[in-house]
Backbone bond lengths (Angstrom), bond angles and torsions (degrees), N, CA, C in turn:
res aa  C-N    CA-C-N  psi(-1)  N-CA   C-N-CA  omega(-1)  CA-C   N-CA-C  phi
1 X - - - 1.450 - - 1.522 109.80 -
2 X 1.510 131.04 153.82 1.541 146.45 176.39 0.926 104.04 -127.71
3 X 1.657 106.50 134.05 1.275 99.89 -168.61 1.874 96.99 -111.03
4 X 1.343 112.62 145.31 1.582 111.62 -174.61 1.235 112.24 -119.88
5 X 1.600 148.27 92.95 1.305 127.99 -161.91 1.089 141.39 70.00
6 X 2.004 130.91 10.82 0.941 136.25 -132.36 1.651 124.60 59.12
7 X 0.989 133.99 15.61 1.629 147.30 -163.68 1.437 96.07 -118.91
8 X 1.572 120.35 150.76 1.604 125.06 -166.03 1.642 91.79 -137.58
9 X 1.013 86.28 109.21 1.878 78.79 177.26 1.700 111.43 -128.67
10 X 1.124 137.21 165.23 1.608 123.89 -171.92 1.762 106.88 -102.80
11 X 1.044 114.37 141.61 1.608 133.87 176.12 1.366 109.19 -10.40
12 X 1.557 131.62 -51.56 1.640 134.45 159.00 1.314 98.54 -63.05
13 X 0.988 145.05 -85.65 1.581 126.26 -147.89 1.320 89.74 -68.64
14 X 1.209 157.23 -45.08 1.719 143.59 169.98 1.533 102.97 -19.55
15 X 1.432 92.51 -67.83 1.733 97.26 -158.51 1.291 106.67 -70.45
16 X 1.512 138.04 -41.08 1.426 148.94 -167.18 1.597 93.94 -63.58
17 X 1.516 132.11 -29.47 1.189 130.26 174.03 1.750 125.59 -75.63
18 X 1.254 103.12 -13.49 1.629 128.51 -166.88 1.417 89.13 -93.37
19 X 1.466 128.77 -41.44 1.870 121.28 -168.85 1.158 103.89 -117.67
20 X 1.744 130.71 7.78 1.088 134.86 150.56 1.921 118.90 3.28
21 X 1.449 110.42 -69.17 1.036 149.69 155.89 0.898 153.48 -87.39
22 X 1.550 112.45 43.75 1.333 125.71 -150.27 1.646 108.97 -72.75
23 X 1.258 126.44 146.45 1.488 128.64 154.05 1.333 107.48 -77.19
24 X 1.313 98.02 -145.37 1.528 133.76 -159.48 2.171 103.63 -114.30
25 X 1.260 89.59 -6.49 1.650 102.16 162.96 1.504 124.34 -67.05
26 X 1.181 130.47 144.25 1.195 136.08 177.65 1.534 114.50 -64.15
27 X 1.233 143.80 79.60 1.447 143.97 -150.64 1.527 97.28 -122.60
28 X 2.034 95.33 102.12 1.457 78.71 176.90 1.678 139.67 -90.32
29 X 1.342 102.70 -168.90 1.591 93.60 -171.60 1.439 98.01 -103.92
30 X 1.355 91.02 138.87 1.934 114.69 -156.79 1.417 90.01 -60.16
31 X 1.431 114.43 -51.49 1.624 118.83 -165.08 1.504 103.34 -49.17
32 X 1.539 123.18 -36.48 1.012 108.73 -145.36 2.235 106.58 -85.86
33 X 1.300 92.29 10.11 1.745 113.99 -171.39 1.434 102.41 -63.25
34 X 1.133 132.76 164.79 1.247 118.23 156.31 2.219 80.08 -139.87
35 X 1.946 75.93 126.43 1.563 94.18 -163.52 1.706 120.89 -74.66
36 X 1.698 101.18 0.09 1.858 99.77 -166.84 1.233 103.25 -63.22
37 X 1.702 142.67 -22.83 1.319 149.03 -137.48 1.885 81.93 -87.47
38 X 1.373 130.40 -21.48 1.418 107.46 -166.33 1.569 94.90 -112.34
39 X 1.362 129.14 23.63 1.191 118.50 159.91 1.325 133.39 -119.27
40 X 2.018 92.54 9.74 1.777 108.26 163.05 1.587 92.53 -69.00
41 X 1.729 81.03 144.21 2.097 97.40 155.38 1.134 110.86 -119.70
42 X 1.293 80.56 149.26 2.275 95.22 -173.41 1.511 94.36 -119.44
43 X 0.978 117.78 -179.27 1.200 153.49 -160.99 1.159 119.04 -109.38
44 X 1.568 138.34 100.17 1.621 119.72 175.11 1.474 114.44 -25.71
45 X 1.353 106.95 126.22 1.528 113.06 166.34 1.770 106.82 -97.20
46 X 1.034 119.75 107.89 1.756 116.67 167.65 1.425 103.37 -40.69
47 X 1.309 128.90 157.85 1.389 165.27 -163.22 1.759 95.25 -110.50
48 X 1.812 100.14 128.90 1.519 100.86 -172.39 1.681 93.21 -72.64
49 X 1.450 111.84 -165.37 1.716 119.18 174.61 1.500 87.13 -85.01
50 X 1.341 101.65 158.70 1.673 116.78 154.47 1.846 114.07 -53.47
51 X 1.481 114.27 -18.80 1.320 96.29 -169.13 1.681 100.08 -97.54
52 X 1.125 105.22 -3.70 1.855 128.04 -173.55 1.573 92.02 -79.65
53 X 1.749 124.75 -36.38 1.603 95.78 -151.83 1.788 95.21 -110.96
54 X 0.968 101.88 166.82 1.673 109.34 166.14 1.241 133.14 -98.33
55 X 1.078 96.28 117.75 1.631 103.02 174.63 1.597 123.45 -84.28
56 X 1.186 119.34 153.02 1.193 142.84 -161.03 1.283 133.49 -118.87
57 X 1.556 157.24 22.02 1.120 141.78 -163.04 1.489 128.76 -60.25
58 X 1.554 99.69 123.42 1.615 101.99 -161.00 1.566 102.27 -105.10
59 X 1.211 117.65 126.62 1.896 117.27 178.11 1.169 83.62 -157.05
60 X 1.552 157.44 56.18 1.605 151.77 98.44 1.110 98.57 -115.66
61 X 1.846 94.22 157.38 0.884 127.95 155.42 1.793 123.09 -25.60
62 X 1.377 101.47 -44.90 2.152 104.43 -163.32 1.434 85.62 -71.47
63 X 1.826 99.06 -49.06 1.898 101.60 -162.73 1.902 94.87 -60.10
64 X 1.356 136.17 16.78 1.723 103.59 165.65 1.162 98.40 -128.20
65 X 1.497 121.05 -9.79 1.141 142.23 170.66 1.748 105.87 -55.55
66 X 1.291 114.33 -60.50 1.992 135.51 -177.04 1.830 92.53 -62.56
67 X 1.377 98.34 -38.45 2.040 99.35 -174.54 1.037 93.29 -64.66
68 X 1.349 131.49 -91.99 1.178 128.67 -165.67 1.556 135.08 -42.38
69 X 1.257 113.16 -3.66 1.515 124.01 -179.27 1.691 81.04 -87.96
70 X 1.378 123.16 -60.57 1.431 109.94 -163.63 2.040 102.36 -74.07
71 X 1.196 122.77 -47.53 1.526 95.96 167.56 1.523 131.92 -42.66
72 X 0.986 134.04 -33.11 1.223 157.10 175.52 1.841 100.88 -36.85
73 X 1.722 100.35 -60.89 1.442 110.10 -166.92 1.493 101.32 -76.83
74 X 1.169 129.45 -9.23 1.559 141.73 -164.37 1.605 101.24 -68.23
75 X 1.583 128.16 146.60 1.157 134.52 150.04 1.876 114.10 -90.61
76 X 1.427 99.02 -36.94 1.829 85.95 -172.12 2.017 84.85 -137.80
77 X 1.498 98.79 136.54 1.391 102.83 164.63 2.020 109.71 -114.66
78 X 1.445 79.35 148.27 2.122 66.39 173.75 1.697 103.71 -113.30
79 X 1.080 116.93 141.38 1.501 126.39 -139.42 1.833 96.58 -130.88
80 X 1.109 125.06 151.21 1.485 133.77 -167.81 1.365 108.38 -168.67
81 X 1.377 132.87 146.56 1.476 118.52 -166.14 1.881 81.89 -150.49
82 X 1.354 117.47 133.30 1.651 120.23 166.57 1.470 106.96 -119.58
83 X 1.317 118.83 132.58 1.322 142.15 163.88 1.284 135.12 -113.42
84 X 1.159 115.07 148.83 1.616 121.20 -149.48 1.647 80.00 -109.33
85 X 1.428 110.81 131.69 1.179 122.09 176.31 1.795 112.58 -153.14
86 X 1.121 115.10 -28.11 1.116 124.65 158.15 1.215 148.57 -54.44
87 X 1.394 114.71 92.84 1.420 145.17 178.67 1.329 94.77 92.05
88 X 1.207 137.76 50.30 1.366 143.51 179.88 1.357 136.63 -132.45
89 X 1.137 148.00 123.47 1.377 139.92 168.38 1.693 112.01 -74.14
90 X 1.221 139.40 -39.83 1.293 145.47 148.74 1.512 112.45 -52.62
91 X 2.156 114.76 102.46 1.396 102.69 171.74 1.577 91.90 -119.92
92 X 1.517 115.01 130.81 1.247 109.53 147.71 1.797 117.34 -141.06
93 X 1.104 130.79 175.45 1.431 132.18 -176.96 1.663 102.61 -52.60
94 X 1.165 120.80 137.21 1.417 111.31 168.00 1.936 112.32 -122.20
95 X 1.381 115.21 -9.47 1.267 125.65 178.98 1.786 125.89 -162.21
96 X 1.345 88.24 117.47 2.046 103.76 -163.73 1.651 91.83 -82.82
97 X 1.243 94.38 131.13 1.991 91.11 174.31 2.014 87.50 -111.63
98 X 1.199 116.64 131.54 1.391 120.94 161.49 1.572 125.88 -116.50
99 X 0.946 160.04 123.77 1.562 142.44 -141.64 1.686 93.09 -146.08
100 X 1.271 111.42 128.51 1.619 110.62 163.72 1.430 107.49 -114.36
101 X 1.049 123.54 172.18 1.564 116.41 173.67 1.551 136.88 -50.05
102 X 1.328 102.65 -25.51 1.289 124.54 179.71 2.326 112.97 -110.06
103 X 1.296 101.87 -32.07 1.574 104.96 170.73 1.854 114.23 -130.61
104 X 1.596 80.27 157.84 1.580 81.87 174.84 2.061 99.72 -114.51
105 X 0.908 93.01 155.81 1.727 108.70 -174.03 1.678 110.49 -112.95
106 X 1.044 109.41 109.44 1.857 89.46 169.23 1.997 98.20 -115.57
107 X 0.798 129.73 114.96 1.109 132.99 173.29 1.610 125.78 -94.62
108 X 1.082 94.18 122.17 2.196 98.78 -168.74 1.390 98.90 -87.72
109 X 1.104 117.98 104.52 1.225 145.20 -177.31 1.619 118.21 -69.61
110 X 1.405 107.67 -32.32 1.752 136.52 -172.62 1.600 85.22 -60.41
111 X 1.763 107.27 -66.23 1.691 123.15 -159.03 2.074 100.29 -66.21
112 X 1.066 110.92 -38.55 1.247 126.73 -168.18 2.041 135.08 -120.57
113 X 1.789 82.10 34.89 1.475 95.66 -161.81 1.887 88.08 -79.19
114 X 1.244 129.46 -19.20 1.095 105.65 -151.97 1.756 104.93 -104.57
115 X 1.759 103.08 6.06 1.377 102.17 -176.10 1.542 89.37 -114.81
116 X 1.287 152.85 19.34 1.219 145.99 -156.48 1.661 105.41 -98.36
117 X 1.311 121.40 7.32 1.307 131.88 -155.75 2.109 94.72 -97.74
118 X 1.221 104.10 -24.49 1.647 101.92 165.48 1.537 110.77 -79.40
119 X 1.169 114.66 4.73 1.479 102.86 163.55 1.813 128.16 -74.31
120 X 1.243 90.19 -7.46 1.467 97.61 173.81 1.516 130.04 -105.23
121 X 1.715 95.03 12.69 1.889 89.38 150.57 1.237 102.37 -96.52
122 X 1.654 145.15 14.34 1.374 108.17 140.79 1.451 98.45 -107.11
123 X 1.313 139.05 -3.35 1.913 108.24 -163.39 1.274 90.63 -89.70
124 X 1.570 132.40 -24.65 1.337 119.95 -174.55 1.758 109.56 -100.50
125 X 1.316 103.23 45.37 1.580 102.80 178.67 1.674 112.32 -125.38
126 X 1.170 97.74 87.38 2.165 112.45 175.63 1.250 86.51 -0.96
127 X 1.672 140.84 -67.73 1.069 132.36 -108.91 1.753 101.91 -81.62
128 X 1.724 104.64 -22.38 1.205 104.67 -130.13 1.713 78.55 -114.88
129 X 1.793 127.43 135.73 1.830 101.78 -167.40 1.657 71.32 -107.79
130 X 1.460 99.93 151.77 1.306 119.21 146.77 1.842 133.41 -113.58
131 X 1.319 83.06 134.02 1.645 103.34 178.63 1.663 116.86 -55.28
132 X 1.278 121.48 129.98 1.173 96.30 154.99 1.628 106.83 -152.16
133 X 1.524 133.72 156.24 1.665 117.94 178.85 1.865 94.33 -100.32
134 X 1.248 103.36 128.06 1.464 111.18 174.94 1.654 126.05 45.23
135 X 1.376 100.97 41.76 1.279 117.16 173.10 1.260 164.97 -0.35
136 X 1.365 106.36 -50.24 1.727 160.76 -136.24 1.175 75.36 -75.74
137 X 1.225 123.84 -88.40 1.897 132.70 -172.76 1.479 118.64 -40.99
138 X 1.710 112.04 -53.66 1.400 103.44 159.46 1.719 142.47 -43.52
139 X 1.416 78.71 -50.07 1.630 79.29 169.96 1.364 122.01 -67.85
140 X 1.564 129.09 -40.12 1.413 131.12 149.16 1.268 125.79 -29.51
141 X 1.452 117.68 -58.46 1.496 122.21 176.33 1.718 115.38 -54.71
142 X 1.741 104.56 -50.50 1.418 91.70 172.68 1.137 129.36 -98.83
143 X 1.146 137.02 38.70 1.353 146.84 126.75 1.106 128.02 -68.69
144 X 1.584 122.25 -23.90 1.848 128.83 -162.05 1.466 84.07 -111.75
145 X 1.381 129.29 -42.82 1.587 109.95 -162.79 1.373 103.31 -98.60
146 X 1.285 123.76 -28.51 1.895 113.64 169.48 1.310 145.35 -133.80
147 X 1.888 84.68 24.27 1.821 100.97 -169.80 1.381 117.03 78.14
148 X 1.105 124.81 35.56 1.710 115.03 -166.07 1.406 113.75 -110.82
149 X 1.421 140.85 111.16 1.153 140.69 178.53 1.739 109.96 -66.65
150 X 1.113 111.49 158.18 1.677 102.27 153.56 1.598 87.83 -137.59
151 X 0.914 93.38 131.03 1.904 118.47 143.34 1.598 122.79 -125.41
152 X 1.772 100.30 146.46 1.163 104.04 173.50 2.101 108.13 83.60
153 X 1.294 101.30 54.35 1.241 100.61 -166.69 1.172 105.65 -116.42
154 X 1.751 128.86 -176.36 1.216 117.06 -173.36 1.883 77.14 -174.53
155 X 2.158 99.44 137.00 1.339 99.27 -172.98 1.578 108.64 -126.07
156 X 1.072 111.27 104.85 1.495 112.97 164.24 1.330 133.22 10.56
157 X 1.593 99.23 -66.56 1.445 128.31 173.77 0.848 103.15 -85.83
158 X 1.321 172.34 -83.06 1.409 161.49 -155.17 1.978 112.83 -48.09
159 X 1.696 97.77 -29.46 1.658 90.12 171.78 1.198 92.69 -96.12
160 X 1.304 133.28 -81.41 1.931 108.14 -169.78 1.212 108.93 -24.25
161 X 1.388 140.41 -60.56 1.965 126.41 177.95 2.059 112.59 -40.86
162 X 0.945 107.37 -49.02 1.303 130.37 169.56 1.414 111.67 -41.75
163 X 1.723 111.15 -64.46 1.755 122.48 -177.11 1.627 100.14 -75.11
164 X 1.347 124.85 -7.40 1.853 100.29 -170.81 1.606 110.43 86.06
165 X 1.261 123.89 0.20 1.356 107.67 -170.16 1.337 110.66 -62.74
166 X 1.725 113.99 170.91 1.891 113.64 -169.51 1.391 98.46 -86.60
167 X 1.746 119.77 -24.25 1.519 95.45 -178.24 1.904 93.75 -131.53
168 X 1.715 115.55 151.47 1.424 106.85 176.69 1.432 114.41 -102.73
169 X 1.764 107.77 1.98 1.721 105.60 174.20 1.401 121.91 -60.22
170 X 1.493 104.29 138.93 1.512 106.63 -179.16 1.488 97.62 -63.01
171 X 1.239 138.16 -7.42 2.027 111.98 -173.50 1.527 90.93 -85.27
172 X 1.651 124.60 -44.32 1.639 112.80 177.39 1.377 116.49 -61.95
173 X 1.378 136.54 -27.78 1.746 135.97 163.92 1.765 100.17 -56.63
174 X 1.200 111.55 -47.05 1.582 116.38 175.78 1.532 121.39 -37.84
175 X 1.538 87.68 -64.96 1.662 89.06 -164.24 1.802 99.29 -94.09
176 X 1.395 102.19 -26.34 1.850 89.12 167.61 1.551 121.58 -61.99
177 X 1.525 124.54 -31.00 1.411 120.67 -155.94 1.754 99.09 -126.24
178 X 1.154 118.98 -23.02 1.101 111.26 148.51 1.775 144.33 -158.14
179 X 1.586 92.35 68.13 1.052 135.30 -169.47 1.930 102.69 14.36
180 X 1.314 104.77 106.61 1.626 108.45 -163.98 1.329 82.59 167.47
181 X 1.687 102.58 122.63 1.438 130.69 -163.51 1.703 93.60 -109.80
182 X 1.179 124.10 127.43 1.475 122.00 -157.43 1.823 89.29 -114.65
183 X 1.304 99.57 156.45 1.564 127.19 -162.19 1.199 90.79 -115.56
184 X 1.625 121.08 119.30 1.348 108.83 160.26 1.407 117.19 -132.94
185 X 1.819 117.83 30.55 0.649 113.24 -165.67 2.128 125.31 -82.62
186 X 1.515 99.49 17.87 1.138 99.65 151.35 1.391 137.16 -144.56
187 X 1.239 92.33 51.25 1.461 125.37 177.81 1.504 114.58 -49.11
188 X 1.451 106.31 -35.32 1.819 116.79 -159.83 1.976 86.69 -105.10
189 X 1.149 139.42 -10.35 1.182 118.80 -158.18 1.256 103.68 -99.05
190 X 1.376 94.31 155.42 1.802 126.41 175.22 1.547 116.66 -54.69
191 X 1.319 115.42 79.58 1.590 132.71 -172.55 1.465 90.08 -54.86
192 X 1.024 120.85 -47.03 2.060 101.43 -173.24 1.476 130.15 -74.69
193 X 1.577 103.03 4.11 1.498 110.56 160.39 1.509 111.42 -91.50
194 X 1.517 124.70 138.39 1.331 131.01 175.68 1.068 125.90 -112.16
């Protein structure tokens, strides 16, 4: 069962609700999964250092073009979306954070809102789970501002709510689970000033 809003619905009507609306995205067909791949267990993998991983800033075309060749090979991405909403009547996403084990992605969305629609042969691909801490909004945002499905996700905050932990902020999952004290001190700012 999935649960949607307080609503209980079964695995077909789950998914039949996810392609409801399908685009022009590659949205696959659930049947066609073969489901044993989510009942291997792995092993916590530790998180490299920040000075271990590479970062990325993507504002062309090649640079999401080079991302996406390496998302592609990815099993789990961890996914973050920031929006400019502050002091504003105009809200839309202004910066995609994507992280694989080995790179980090920040993608300028402003320069590249109108090609961001190939992001959904991997967010809408079973194969591939995506990360996200408290979600709900992300996934909203990228669906309304660039067509983007996610399937196959998994939320931070929804399992700490789940485990009982004392705090559900992603900076306490940070520095409790993998000790990395998170910066948020521009969390509130105006991404379209440079």
């Amino acid at each position: 069962m999935v649960c949607r809003r307080q609503i209980f619905y079964s695995r077909e009507t789950a998914y039949s609700l996810l392609v409801q609306k399908p685009s022009s995205a590659p949205i696959l067909n659930w049947e066609s999964i073969e489901h044993t791949h989510f009942k291997k267990f792995k092993p916590p993998c530790p998180p490299k250092t920040l000075e271990d991983t590479t970062y990325f800033y993507v504002d062309t075309i090649d640079k999401l073009n080079n991302m996406m060749d390496h998302l592609k090979e990815q099993q789990e991405l961890a996914v973050d979306c920031e929006r400019h909403s502050y002091r504003s009547y105009q809200v839309f996403t202004c910066l995609l954070q994507i992280s694989t084990r080995s790179n980090d992605y920040l993608v300028d969305t402003l320069v590249l809102r109108e090609e961001l629609h190939v992001l959904n042969t991997v967010f809408a691909n079973l194969k591939t789970l995506k990360v996200f801490h408290a979600g709900t909004s992300d996934i909203e945002w990228l669906y309304n501002d660039f067509g983007i499905y996610i399937i196959n996700m998994f939320d931070t905050f929804h399992a700490a709510e789940g485990l009982n932990l004392t705090s559900l902020s992603l900076a306490y999952l940070l520095k409790e689970y993998c000790h990395i004290v998170a910066d948020k001190q521009y969390q509130l700012a105006d991404w379209r000033i440079s």
